[in-house]
Structures are given as C-alpha cells and as structure tokens.
N, C-alpha and C positions, 0 to 999 in steps of 0.2 A: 504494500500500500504506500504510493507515492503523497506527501500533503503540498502542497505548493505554494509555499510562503514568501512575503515579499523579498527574501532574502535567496530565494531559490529553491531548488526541490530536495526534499528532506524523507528520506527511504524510511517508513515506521516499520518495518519487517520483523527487527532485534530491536525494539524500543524497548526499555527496561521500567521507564521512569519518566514522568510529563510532571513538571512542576513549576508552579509559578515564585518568583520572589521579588526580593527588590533588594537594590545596591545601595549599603549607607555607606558616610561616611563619616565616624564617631571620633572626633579629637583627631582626625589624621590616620587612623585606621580603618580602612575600607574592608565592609563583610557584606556577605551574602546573609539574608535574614528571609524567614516568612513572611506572608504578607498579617498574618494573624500577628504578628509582634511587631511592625509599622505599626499596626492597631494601637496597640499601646501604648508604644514608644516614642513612635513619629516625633513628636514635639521636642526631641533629645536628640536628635539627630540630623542631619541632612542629607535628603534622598538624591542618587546620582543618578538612577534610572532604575526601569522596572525590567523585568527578565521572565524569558520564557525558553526553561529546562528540559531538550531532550533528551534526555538521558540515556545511552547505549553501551554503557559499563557494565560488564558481567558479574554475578555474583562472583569473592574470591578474586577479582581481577586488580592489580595493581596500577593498571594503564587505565586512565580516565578517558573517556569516548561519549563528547557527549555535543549537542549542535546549541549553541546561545542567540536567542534573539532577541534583539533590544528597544525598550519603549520607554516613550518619555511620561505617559500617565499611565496611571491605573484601568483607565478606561480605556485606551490602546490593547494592553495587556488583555484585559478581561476580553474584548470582542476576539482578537486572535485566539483563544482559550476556545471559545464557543465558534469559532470556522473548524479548528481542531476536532472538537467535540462531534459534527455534522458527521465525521469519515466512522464513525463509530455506532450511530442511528443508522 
C-alpha cells in the first residue's frame, strides 16, 4: 500500500508504527514529545513544528527506519493523520 504525501510516496507494507508529535524546544534542548503532553505543557515551552511518525523499525532492530513529515500547526498535522487514516477504511 502506497500513501502519497506531499513529500512523496511513502510504501506502508512494513509500517511498524504511525505516530503523531511535536518538536519542542525547552531551555535549548530540543525533544520529540506527544501531543497529549503539548497539552499540558505547551505554555513551558516553544513548539518548533508538529511531526508525523512512520515508523519502519523492526522489533529488536538497532537501525532506526523511519519516514518524518513536517507541519507547522496542529491542524496540518491532524488533516494529514485523517488522509492516512482513508487507506485503512
């Protein structure tokens, strides 16, 4: 199953993992967070952009494989989530 994202074509075949998050950046150190703890936290931090995870690392695999696409709001994020979501209906 091919998904066709504006970044280009992205093979779900061995997809392990689809996750959303978002990039802070706290005091000078930049992390990968869920969106459930932006909930939270937001106001302690500053968001660099929002991210959408696919994840192609095998259980046990020490080699990370995975494809990142990037968005500037939440509401970017969530509509790309739910195109994703159609290949699976």
């Amino acid at each position: 199953m091919i998904y066709k994202s504006s970044e280009g074509n992205i093979e779900l075949t061995n997809l392990v993992r689809l996750y959303p998050a978002v990039v802070i950046d706290m005091q000078g150190e930049v992390a990968e967070m869920s969106l459930e703890w932006i909930d939270l936290y937001g106001d302690k931090v500053r968001i660099l952009h929002y991210i959408l995870v696919f994840d192609f690392t095998q259980p046990g695999s020490d080699e990370k494989n995975r494809t990142v696409l990037k968005f500037t709001s939440k509401d970017e994020l969530i509509a790309e989530m739910q195109e994703v979501a159609k290949l699976y209906n």
